[in-house]
C-alpha positions in Angstrom: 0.0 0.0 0.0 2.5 2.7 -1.4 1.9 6.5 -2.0 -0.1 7.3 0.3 1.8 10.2 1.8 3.6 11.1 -1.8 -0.6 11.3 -2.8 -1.5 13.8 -0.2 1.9 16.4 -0.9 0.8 16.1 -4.7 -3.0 17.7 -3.8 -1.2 19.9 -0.9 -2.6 18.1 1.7 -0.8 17.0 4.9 0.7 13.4 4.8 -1.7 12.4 7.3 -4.8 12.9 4.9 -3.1 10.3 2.7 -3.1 7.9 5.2 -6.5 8.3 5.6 -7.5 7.8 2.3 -4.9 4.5 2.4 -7.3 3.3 4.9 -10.5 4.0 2.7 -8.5 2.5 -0.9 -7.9 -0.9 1.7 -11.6 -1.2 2.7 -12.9 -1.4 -0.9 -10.2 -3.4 -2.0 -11.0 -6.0 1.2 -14.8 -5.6 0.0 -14.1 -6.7 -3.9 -11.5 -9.5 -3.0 -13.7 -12.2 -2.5 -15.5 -11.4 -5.6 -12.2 -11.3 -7.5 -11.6 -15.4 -6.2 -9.1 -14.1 -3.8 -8.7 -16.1 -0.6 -6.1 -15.0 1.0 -5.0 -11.0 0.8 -2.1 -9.8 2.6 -1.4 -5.7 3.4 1.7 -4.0 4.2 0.2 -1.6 6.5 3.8 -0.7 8.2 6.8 -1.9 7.9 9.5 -2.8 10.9 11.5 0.1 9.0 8.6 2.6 9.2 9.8 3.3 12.4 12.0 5.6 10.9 9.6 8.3 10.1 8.9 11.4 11.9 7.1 10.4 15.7 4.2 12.7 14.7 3.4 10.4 11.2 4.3 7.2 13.4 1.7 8.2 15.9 -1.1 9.0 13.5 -0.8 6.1 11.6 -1.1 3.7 15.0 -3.9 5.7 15.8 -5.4 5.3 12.0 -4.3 0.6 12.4 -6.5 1.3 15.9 -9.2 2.9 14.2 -9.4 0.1 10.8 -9.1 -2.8 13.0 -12.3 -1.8 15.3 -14.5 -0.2 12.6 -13.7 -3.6 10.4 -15.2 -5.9 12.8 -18.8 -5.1 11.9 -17.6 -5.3 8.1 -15.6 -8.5 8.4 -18.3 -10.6 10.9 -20.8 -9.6 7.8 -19.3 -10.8 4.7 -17.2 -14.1 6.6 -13.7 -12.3 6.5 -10.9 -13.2 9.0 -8.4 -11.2 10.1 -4.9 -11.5 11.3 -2.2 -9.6 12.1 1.3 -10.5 10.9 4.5 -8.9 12.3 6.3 -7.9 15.6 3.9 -6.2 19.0 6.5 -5.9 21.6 7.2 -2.3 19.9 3.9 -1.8 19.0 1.3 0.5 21.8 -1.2 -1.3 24.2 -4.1 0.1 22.9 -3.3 -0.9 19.1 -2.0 -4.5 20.8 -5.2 -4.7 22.5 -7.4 -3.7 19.3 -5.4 -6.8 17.2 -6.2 -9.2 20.0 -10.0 -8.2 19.6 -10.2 -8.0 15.7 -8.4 -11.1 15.5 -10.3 -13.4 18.1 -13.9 -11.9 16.5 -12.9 -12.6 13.3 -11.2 -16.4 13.8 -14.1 -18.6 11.8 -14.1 -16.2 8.7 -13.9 -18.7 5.9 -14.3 -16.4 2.8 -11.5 -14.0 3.0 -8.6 -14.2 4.9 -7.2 -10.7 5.0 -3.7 -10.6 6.6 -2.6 -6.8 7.8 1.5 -6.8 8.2 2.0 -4.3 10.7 5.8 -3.7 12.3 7.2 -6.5 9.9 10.4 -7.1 7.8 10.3 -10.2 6.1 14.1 -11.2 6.8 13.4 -10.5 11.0 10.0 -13.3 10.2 12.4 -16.0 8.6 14.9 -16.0 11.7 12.0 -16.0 14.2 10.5 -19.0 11.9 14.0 -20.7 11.9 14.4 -20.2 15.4 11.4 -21.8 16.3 11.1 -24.5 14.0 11.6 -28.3 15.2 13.1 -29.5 12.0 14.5 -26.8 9.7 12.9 -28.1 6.9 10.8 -26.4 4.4 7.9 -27.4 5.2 8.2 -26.5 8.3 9.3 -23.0 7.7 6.6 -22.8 5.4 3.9 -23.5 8.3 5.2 -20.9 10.4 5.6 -18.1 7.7 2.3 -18.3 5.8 1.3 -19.5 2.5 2.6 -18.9 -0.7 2.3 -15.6 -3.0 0.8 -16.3 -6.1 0.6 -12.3 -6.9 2.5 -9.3 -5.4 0.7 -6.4 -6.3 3.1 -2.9 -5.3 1.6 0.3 -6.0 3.2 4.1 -6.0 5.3 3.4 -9.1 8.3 1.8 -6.8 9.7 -1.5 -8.7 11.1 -3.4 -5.6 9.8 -6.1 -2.5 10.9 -4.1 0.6 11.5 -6.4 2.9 7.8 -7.9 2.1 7.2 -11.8 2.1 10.2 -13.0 1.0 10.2 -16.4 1.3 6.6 -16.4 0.2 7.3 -14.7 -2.7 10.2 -17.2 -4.1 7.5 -17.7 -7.3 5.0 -15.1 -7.2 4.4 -13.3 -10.3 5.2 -9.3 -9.5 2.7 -6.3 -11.2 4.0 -2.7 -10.6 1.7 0.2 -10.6 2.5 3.8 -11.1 -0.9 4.8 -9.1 -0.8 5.3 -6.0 -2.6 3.7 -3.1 -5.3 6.2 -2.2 -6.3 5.7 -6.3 -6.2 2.0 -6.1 -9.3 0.8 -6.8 -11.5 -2.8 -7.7 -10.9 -2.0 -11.7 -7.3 -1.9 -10.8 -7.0 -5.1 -8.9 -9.3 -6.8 -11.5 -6.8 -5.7 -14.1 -4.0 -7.6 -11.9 -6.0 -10.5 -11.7 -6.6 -10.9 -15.3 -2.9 -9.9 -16.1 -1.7 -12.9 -13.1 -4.1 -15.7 -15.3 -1.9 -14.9 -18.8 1.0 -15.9 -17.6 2.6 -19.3 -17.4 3.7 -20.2 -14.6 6.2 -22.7 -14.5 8.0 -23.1 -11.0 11.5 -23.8 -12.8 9.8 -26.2 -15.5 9.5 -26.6 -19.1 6.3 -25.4 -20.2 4.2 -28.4 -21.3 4.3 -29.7 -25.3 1.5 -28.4 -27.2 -0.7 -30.6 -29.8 -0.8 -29.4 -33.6 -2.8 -30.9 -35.7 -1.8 -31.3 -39.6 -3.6 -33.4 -41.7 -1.0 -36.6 -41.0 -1.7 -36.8 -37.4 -0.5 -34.7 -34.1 2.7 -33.0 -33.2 4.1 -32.0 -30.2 5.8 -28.3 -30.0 7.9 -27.5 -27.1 
């Protein structure tokens, strides 16, 4: 979800309205998701390096995760959507701690969208937590304790790189980069992505499969 704040300086507005309108381009694209055949949608809401930025943004946009997480609930109980947060809380305040807790235990039998919110998280800091915990250090296992697989990684803002965003999960996802930015992102624009994901072949390392020809002698194989 990038632009937001590079959105609001381009209308001379305050960095903070962009955020706000972030939060408002996430809703509808949660809403059209499902509709899309999406199961699983993932958000980069703040990243472990966000903390970076001036205390006055930080602080506005823990107030704005607050504010989503608790005026989602009615939204996600409605329409089946679970949500979870992904990402460090020892850093993050009690009240925003307190309001993933809530959102996440309300929201736990949601079966037709699972809508993953990655606030404070840096992909590299998941894989050694995942390594450190795991029994085996297999794949498999890692796997388990990271998340599912990325089939598309959507990044918006007109930035052409993963920033420290599902790494591992990513190892064979197909990447679309949009110029528009976040606050502009829209259904049309994620149904464009969708439709752009399904003509490609995906072949995880593979050959693509022979294709039949017909001639009038019998069938041939192309590879």
């Amino acid at each position: 979800m990038d632009g937001n704040g590079r959105w609001a300086m381009a209308r001379n507005l305050p960095r903070v309205a962009g955020h706000h309108a972030g939060v408002e381009a996430a809703s509808r694209i949660v809403e059209a998701a499902p509709e899309l055949g999406i199961h699983t949608l993932t958000l980069f809401a703040f990243s472990s390096d966000n903390w970076r930025r001036p205390p006055a943004e930080v602080a506005t946009l823990m107030r704005l995760l607050s504010t989503y997480l608790e005026t989602q609930m009615t939204r996600c109980l409605a329409n089946d959507v679970r949500l979870e947060v992904i990402g460090r809380r020892d850093r993050l305040n009690p009240y925003l701690a307190g309001a993933i807790t809530r959102a996440e235990a309300a929201s736990a039998g949601g079966r037709r969208l699972h809508v993953r919110v990655a606030i404070d998280y840096s992909a590299r800091d998941a894989i050694l937590s995942a390594a450190s915990r795991t029994p085996d250090f297999s794949r498999e296992s890692l796997e388990r304790l990271l998340g599912p697989p990325v089939d598309l990684l959507i990044r918006t803002g007109g930035e052409h790189r993963l920033s420290d965003f599902l790494l591992w999960e990513s190892a064979y996802a197909e990447l679309i980069f949009f110029r528009t930015m976040w606050p502009d992102f829209g259904p049309g624009d994620l149904a464009a992505a969708i439709r752009e994901f399904r003509s490609r072949e995906r072949r995880f390392g593979a050959v693509p499969a022979p294709i039949p020809v017909r001639s009038t002698r019998g069938e041939a194989w192309l590879d």
